[in-house]
mmCIF file of the C-alpha atoms, coordinates in Angstrom:
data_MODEL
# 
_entry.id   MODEL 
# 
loop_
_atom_site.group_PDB 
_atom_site.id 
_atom_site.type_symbol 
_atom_site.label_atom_id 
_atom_site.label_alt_id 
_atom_site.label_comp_id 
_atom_site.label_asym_id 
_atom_site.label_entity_id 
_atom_site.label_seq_id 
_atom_site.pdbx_PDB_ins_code 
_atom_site.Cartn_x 
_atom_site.Cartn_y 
_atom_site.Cartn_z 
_atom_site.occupancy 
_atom_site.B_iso_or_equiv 
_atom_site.pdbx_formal_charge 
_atom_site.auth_seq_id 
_atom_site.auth_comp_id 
_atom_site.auth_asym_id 
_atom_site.auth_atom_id 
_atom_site.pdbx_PDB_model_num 
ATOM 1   C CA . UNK A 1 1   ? 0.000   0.000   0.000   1.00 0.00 ? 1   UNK A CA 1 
ATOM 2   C CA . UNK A 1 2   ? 1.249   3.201   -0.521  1.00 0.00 ? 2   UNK A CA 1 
ATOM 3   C CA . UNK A 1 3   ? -0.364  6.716   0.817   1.00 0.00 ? 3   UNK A CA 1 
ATOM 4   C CA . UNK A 1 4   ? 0.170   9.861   -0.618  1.00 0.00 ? 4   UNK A CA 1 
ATOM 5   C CA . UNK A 1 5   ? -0.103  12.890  1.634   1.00 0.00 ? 5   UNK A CA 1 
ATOM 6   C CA . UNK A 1 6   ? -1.289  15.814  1.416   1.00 0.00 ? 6   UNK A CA 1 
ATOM 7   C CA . UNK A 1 7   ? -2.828  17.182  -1.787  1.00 0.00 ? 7   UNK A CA 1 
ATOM 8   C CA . UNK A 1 8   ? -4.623  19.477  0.051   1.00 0.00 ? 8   UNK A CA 1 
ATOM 9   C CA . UNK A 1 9   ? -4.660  21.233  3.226   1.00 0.00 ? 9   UNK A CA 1 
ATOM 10  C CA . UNK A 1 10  ? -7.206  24.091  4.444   1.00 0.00 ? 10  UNK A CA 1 
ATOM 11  C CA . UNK A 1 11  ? -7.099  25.170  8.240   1.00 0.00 ? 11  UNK A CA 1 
ATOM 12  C CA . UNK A 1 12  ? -9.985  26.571  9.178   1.00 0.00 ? 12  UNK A CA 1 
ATOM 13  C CA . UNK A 1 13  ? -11.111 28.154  12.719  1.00 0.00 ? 13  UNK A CA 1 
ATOM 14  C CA . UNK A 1 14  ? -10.533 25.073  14.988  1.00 0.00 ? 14  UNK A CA 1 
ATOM 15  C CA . UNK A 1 15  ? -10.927 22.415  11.765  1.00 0.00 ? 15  UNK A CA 1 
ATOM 16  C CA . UNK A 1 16  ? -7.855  20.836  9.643   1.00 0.00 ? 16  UNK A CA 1 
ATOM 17  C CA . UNK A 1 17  ? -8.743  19.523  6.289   1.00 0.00 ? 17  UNK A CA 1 
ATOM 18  C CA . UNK A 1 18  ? -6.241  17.480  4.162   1.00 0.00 ? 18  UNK A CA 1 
ATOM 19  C CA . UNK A 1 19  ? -6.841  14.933  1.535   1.00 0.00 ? 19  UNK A CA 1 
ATOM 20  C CA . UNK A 1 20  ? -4.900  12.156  0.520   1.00 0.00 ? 20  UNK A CA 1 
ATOM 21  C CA . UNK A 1 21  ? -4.369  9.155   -2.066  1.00 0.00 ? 21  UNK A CA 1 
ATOM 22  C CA . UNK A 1 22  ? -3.829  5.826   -0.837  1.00 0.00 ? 22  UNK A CA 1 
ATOM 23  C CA . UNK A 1 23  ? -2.543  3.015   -3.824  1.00 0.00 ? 23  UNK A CA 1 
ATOM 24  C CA . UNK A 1 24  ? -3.260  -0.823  -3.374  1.00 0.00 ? 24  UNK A CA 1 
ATOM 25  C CA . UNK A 1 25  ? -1.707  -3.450  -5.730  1.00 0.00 ? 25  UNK A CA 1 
ATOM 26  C CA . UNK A 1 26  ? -1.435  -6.711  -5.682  1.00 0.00 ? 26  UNK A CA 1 
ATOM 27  C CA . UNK A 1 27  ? 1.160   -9.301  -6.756  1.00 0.00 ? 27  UNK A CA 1 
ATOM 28  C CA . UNK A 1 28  ? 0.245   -10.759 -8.695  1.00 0.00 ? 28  UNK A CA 1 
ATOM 29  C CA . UNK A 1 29  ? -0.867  -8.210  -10.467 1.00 0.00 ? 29  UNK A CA 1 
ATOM 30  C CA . UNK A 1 30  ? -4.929  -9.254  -10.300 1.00 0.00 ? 30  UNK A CA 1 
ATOM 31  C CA . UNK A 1 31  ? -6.284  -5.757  -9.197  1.00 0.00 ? 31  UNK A CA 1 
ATOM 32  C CA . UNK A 1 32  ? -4.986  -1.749  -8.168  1.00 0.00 ? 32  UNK A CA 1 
ATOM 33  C CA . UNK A 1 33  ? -7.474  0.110   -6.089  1.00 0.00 ? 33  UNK A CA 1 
ATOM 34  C CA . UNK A 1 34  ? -7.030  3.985   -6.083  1.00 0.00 ? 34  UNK A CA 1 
ATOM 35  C CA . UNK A 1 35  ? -8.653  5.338   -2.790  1.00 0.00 ? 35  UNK A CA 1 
ATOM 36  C CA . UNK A 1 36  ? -8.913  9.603   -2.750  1.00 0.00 ? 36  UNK A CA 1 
ATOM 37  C CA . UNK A 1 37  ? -9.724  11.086  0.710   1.00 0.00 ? 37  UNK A CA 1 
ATOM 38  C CA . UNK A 1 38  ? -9.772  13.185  3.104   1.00 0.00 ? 38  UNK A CA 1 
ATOM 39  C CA . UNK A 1 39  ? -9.753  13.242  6.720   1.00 0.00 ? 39  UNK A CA 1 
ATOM 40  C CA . UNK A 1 40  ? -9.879  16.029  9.343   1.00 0.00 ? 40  UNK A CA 1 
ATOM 41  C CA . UNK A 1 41  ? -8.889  17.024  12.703  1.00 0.00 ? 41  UNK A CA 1 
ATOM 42  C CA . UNK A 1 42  ? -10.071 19.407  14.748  1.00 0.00 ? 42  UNK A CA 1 
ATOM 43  C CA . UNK A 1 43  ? -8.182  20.728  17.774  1.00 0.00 ? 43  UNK A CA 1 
ATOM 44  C CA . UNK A 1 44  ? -6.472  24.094  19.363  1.00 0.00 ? 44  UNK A CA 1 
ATOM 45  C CA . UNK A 1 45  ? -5.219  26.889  16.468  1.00 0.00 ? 45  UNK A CA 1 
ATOM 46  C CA . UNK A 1 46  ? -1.436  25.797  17.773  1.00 0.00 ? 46  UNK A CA 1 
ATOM 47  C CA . UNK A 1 47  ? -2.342  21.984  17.402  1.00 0.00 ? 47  UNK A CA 1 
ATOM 48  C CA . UNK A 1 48  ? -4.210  22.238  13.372  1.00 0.00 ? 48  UNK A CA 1 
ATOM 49  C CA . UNK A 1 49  ? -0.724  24.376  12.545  1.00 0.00 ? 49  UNK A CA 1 
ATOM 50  C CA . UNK A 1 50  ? 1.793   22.071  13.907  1.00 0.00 ? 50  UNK A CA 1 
ATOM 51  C CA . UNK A 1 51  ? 0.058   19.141  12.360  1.00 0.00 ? 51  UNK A CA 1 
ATOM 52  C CA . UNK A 1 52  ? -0.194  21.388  8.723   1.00 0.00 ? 52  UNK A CA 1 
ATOM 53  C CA . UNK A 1 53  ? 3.273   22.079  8.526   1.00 0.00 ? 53  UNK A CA 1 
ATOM 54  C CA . UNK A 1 54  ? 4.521   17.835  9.645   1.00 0.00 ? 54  UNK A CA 1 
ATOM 55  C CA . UNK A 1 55  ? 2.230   17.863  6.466   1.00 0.00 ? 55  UNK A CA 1 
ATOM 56  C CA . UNK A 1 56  ? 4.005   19.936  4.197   1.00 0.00 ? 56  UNK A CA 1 
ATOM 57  C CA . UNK A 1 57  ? 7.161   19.831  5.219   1.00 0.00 ? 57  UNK A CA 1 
ATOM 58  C CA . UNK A 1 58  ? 8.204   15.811  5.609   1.00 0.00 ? 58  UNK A CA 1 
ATOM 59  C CA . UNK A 1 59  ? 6.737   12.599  6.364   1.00 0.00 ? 59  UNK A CA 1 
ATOM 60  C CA . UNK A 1 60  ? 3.511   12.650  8.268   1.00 0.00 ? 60  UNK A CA 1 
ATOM 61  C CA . UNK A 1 61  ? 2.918   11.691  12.000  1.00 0.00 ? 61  UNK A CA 1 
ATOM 62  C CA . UNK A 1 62  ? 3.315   7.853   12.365  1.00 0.00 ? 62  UNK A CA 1 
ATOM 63  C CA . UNK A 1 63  ? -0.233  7.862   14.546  1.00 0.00 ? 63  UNK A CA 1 
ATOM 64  C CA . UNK A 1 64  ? -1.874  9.481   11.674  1.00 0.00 ? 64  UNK A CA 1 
ATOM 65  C CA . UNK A 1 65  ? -0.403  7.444   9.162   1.00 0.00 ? 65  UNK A CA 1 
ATOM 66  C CA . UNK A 1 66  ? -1.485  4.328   10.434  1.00 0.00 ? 66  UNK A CA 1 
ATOM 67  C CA . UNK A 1 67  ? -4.553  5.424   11.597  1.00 0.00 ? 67  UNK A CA 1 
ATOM 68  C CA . UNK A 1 68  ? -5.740  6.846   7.815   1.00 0.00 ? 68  UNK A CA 1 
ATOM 69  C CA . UNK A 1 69  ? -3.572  3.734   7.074   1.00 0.00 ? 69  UNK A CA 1 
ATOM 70  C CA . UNK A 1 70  ? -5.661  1.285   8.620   1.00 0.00 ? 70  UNK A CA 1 
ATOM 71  C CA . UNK A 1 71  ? -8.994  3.055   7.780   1.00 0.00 ? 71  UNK A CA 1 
ATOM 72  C CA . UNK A 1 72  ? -8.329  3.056   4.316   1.00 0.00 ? 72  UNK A CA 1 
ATOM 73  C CA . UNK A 1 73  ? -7.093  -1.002  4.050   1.00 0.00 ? 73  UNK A CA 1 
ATOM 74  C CA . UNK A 1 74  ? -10.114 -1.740  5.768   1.00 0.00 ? 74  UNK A CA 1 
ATOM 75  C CA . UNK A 1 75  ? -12.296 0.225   3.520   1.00 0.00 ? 75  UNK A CA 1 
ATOM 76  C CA . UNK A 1 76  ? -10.232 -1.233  0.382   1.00 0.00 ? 76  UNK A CA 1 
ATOM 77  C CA . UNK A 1 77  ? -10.428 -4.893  1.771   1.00 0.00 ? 77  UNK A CA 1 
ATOM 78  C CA . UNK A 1 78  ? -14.351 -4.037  1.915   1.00 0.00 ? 78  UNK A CA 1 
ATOM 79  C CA . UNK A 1 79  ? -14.611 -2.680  -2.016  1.00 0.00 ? 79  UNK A CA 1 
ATOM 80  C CA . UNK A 1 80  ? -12.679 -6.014  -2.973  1.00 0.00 ? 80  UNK A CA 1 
ATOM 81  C CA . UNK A 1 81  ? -14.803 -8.509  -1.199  1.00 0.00 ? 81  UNK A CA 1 
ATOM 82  C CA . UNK A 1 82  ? -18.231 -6.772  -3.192  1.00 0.00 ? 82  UNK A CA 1 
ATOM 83  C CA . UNK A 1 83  ? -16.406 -7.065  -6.083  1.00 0.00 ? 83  UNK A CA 1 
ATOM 84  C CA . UNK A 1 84  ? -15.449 -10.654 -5.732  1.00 0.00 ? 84  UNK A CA 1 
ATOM 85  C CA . UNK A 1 85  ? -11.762 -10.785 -5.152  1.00 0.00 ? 85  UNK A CA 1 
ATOM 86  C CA . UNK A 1 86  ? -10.288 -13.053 -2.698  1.00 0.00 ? 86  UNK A CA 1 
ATOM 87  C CA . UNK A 1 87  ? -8.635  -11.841 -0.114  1.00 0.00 ? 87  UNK A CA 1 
ATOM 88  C CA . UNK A 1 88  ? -5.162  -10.834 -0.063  1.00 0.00 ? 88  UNK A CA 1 
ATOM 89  C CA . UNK A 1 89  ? -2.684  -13.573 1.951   1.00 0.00 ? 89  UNK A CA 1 
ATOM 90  C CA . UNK A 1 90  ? 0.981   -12.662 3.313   1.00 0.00 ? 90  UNK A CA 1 
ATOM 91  C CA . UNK A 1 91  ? 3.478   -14.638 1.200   1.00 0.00 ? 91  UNK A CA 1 
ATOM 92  C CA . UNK A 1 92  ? 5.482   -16.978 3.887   1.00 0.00 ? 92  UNK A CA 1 
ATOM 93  C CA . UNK A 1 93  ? 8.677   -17.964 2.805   1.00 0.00 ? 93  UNK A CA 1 
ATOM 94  C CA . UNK A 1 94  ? 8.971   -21.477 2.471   1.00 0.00 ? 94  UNK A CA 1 
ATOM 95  C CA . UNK A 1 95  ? 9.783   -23.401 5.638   1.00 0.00 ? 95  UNK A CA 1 
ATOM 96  C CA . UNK A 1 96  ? 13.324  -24.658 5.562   1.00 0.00 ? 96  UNK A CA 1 
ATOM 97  C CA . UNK A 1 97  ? 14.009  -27.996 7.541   1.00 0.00 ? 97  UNK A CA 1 
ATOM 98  C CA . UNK A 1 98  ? 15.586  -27.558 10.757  1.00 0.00 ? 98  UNK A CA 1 
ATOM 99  C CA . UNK A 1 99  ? 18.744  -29.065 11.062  1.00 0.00 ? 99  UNK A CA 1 
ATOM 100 C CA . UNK A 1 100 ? 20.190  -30.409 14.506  1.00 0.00 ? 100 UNK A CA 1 
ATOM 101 C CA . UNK A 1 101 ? 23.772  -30.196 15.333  1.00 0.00 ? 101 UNK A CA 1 
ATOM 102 C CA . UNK A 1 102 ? 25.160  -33.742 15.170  1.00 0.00 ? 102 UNK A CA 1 
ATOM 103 C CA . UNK A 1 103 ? 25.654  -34.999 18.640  1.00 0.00 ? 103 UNK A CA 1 
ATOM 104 C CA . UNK A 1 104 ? 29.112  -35.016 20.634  1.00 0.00 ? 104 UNK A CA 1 
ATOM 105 C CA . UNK A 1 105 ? 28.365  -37.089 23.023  1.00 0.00 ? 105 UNK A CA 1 
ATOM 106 C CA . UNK A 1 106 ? 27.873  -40.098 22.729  1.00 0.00 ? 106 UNK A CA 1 
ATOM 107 C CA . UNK A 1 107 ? 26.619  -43.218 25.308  1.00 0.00 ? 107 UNK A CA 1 
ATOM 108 C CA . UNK A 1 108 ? 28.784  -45.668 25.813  1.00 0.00 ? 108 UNK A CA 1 
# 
């Protein structure tokens, strides 16, 4: 998944706007699901203008990202299942046998 932040960002009174575009793909490539939002906080004038400029300036708050995140993967997962695609599984890497060290002792 990758999440795209911010195209847009309005501050107004007490309210922070700022929308975003989250990309799903899958590999194989069966599907890519485009999600455009927005999401908004709301919270003291010296709050909304820190928040705006972690925005604008760099890499957004890890709590918001995986809160917007996990709201949009849910939301995603949701679209695919009414559309009819299965749902996506974590590749595991294929289990390797485990080997023992030989032994050093030895009954007599």
């Amino acid at each position: 998944m990758q999440l795209n932040f911010p195209l847009n960002v309005t501050a107004t009174g007490n309210q922070l706007t700022a929308e975003f575009i989250a990309s799903v793909e899958s590999a194989p490539p069966v599907f890519s699901v485009k999600v455009k939002g927005k999401f908004s906080a709301v919270g003291d004038r010296s709050e909304l203008e820190e928040l705006s400029s972690k925005l604008l300036r760099g890499p957004p708050d890890p709590q918001l990202l995986q809160l917007v995140t996990s709201m949009v993967f849910f939301e995603v997962m949701l679209l695919l299942k009414e559309l009819g695609i299965p749902p996506m599984l974590p590749i595991t890497p294929p289990q390797q046998p485990s080997q023992q060290p030989p032994d050093t002792f030895r009954p007599l």
